[in-house]
N, C-alpha and C positions, 0 to 999 in steps of 0.2 A: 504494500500500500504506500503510496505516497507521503513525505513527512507530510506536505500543506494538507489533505486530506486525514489527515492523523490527528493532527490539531485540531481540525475542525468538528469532528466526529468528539475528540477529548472534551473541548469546551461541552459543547452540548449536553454529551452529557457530564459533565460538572453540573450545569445550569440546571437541569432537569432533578437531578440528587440532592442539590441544595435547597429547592421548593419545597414547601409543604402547603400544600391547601386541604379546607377542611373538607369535611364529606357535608352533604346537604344542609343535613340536621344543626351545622355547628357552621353555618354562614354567619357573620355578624358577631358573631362571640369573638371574647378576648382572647387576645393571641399575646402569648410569651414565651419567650427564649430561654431555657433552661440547660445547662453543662452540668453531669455527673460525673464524676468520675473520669474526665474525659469523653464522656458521649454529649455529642448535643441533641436534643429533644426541641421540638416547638407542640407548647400544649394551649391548644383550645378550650375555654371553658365558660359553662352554662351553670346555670343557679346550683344543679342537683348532679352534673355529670361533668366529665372532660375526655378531652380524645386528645391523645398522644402520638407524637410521630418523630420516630426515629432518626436521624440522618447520620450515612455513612456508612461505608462498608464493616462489618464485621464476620469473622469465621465463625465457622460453627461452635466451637470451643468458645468463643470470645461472648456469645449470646447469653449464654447463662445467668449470666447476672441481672439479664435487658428488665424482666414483667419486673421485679422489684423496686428497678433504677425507672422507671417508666410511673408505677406510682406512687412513688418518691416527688420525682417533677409535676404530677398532678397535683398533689399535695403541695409542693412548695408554691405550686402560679396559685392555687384556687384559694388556699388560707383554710382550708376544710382537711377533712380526713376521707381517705378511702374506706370507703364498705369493703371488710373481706371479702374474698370471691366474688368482688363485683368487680370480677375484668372480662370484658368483651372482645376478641380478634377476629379477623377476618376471616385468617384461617389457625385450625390448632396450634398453638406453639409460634403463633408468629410474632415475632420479635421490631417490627417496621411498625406498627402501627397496632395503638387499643384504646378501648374506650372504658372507663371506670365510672359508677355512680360515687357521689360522694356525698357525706353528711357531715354539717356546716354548722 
């Protein structure tokens, strides 16, 4: 491949990886910046819930730690507590992105 086309392909998706937008439900809600640990998170959040989103690459080994550090960040944006077991993903085990309710 071409370096100029390497670059251009790299940018993109840079740009693409570094976005977070919300899912439907969590248009209009607050949005903040939250680093754990070295991870950055951006968390959306609504009176009774938040949706968290991951950014950046991580191995599979490196995941483990994510649903805990995820609502940690929800708790820190919202000022609320997470509901145990109130974590929702997209899919099982997914580490990019979850949604928690929380009690305030």
């Amino acid at each position: 491949m071409r370096p100029f086309i390497r670059l251009i392909l790299g940018l993109i998706t840079g740009l693409v990886a570094a976005c977070a937008s919300p899912a439907p439900q969590y248009f209009g809600a607050a949005r903040q910046e939250v680093v754990l640990e070295g991870i950055s998170f951006t968390v959306f959040t609504r009176e009774t819930s938040a949706e968290v989103i991951r950014h950046g690459y991580l191995t599979r080994a490196e995941r483990a730690p994510v649903p805990a550090l995820m609502a940690r960040a929800a708790e820190q944006a919202s000022g609320c507590r997470v509901i145990p077991g109130a974590i929702v993903t997209g899919l099982p085990g997914d580490t990019g992105e979850a949604r928690f309710q929380l009690r305030c």
